[in-house]
N, C-alpha and C positions, 0 to 999 in steps of 0.2 A: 504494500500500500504506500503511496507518494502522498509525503505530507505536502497541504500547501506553503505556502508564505505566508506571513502576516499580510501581504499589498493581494495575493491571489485570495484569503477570505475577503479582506475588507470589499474587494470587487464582488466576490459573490453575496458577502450580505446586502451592498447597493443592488446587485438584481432584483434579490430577492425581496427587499425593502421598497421597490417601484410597484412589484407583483401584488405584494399586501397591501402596499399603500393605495396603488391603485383599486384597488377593489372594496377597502374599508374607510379608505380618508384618512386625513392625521388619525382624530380622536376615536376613530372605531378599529383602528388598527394597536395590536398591544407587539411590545418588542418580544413578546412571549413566541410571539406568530411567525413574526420574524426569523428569531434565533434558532426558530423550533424548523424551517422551512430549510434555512443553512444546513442545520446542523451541528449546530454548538450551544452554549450555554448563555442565558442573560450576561453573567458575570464578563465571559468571554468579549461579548458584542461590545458590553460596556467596555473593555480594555480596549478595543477601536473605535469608539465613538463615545466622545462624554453624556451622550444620553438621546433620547426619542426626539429630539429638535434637529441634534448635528444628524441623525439618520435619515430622517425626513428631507431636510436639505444639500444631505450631498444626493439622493434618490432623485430631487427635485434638481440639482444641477445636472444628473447624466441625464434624465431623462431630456434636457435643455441639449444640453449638448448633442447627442444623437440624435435631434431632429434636426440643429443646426448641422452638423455633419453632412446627415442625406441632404438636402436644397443645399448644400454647397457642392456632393458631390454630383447631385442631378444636374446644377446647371454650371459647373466646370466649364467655361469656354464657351458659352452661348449667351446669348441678351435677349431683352425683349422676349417676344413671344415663344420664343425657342425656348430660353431658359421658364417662362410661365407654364408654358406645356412641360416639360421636364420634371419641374419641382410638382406640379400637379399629379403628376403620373407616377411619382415617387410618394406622396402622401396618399394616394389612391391606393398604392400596394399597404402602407401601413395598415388603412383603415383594414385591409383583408386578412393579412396577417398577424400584425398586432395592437390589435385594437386595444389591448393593456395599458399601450405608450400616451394613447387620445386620454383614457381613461385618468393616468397618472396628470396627466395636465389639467384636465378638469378637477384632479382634486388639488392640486398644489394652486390653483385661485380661491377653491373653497377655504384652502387654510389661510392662504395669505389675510383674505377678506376675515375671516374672524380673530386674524392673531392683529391686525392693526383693529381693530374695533376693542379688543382687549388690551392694546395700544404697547403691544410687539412690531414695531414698527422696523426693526432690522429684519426680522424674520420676512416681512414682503420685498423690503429692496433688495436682499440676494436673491428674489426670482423674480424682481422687475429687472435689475440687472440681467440676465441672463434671457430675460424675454426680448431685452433691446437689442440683446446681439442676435437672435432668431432673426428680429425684424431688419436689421442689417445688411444679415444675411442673404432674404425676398430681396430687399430695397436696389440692392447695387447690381445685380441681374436685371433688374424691370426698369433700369436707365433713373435709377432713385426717383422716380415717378411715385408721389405719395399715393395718389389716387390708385392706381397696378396694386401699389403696395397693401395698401387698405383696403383693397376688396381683395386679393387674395389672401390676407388674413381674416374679414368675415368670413372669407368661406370657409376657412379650416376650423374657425370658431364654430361655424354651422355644422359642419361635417362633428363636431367631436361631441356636438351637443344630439346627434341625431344617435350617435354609435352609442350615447351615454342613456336613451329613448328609449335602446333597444330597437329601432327598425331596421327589418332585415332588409338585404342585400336589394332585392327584387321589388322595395315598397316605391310606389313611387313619386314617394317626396325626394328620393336618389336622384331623377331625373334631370335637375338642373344642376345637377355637380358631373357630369359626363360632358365629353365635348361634343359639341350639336350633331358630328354626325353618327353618335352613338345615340340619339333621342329618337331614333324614327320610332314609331310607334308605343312609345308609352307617355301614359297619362293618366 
């Protein structure tokens, strides 16, 4: 049996910590769920992370980062409409495959919004930070065109709010997130 590293758990407890969190939110998610998903012990988790806030937050930075990643590597070397069709077509596979990642995003605004109303106010600027360089990311592809930029970010808003709905693949409120010549016939 190959033990890991201390940096090879801490990476698998951030998976695993996006997978729970994703699906329970900060406050319904326990590090118990976590640890237990790993494979190690409260104790253990806590010697990589000073507690359920820094978990939550580095979960909420990869999960940041691997979006920024894909639309960076979808539109590598394209502009404009090229890179829109690319970066869309790469969030299209997300929502198929892993819809966890939509999931994890919609919870890390959930928490954000309650930890600044309980007036945790650092807890939202490291995922508004990390949301700026997402939008950075869209922005300098679509020719830093605000308007490009801000409706393909409503739409990935809508897209995550539909996945998070539950409607399936075929409903079709789907319909206007397809490119038109994939709309023939539904309604």
């Amino acid at each position: 049996m190959v033990r890991m590293s201390a940096e090879e758990r801490r990476e698998s407890v951030i998976r695993a910590a996006m997978a729970e969190f994703a699906r329970g939110g900060y406050h319904g998610t326990s590090t118990e769920a976590i640890a237990k998903r790993v494979g190690v012990s409260q104790p253990y988790l806590f010697r990589l992370f000073p507690g359920k806030k820094a978990i939550f937050l580095a979960a909420a930075e990869r999960c940041v980062e691997d979006t920024t990643r894909m639309f960076a590597e979808a539109s590598e070397g394209l502009e404009g409409e090229e890179a829109l069709q690319a970066m869309g077509e790469a969030y299209r596979k997300v929502v198929s495959e892993q819809p966890e990642r939509l999931m994890m995003q919609m919870q890390m605004y959930l928490a954000v919004a309650a930890a600044d109303e309980e007036g945790d106010h650092d807890f939202g600027e490291s995922v508004r930070v990390g949301w700026m360089r997402l939008w950075d990311t869209v922005h300098l592809p679509l020719g830093a065109d605000v308007d490009k930029t801000t409706t393909f970010m409503a739409y990935g808003m809508l897209i995550n709010c539909l996945v998070a709905m539950g409607f399936p693949s075929e409903h079709r409120v789907w319909a206007g997130m397809e490119p038109p010549e994939h709309r023939e016939g539904r309604s």
